[in-house]
C-alpha positions as CSV (number, residue, x, y, z in Angstrom):
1,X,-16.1,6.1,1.9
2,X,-15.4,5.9,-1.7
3,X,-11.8,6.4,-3.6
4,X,-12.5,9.5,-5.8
5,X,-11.4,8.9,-9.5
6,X,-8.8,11.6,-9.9
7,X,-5.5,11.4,-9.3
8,X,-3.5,14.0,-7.3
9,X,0.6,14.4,-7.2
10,X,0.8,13.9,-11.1
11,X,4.2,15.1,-12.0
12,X,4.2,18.0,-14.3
13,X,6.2,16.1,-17.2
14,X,3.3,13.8,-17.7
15,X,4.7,11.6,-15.0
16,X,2.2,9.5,-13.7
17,X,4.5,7.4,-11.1
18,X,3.7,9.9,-9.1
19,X,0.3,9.0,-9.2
20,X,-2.0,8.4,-6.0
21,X,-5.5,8.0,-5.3
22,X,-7.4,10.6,-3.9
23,X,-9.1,9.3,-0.2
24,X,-11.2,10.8,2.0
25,X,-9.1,11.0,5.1
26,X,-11.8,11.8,7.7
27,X,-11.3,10.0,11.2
28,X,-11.2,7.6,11.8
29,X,-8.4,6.3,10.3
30,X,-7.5,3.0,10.1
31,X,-4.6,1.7,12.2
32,X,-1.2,-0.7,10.7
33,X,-3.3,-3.5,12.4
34,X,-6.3,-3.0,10.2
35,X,-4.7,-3.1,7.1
36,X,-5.8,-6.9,6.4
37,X,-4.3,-6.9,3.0
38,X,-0.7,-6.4,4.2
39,X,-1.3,-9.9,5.8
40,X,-3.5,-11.5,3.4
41,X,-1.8,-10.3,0.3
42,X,1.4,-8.3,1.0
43,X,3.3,-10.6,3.6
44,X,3.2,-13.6,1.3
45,X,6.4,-12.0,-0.6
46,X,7.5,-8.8,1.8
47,X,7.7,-11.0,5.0
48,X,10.5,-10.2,7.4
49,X,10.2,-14.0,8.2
50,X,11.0,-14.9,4.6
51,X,14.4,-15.4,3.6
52,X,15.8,-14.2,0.2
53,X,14.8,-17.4,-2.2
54,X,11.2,-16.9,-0.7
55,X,10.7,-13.9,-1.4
56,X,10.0,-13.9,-5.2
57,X,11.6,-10.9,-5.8
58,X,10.6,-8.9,-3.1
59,X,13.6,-6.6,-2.1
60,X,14.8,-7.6,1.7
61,X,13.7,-4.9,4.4
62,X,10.6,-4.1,2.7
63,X,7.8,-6.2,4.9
64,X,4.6,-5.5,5.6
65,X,4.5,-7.4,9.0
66,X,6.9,-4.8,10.3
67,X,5.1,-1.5,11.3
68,X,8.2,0.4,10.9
69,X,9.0,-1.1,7.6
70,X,5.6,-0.4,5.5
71,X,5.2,3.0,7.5
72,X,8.2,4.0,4.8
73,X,7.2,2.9,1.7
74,X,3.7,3.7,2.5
75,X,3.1,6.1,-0.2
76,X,4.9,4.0,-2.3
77,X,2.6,1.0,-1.1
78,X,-1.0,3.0,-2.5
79,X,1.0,4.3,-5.9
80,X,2.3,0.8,-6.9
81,X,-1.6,-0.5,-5.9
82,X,-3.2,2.3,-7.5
83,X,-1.0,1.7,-11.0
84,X,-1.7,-1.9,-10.3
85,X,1.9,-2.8,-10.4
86,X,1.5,-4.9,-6.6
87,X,0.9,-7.2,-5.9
88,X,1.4,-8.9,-9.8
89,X,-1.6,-11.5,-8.7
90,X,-3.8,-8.7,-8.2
91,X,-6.2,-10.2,-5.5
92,X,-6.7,-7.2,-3.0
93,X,-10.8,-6.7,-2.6
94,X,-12.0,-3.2,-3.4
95,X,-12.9,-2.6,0.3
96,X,-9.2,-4.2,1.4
97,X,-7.8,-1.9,-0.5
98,X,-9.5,1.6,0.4
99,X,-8.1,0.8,4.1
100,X,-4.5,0.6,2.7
101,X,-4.9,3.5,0.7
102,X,-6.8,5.6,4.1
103,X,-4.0,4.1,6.1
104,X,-0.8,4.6,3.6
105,X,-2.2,8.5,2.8
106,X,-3.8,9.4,6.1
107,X,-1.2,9.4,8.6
108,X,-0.1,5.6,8.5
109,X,-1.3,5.3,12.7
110,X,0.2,2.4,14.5
């Protein structure tokens, strides 16, 4: 499973925050659990066990430990890895990042 280059859901104005990768959402899918990169990259600012000062920015409510919480902002989640604006480390492998992308466009199963 490869990410295709293109970009889908460009806004007619030459908006590209609306942006997204295009994935190949054949079954199956994988579930919130299988997402490694919401723990290994994601939770270290959007943790609903972090309080405000710990979460370098990282607006409250918005965790990735939290099922309900990253199911929605998913599509948010893939456009602000696909424009590279999250995490500002970088750090999420190539393959950690096709599963969020498959999960956050495909149907975000729990």
């Amino acid at each position: 499973m490869t990410v295709i280059a293109s970009l889908s859901g460009a806004g007619c104005g030459g908006d590209d925050s609306a942006a997204l990768p295009t994935v190949d959402c054949a079954p199956p899918v994988p579930t919130f659990a299988e997402v490694t990169a919401f723990r290994s990259n994601c939770a270290n600012c959007h943790s609903v066990q972090l309080g405000r000062d710990d979460r370098q920015g990282a607006p409250v409510g918005m965790d990735y430990d939290v099922y309900a919480s990253a199911v929605a902002v998913a599509e948010a989640t893939a456009r602000s890895v696909f424009d590279r604006s999250m995490p500002p480390s970088g750090g999420i492998t190539a393959a950690d990042t096709l599963v969020l992308y498959r999960w956050s466009l495909c149907g975000t199963p729990p």
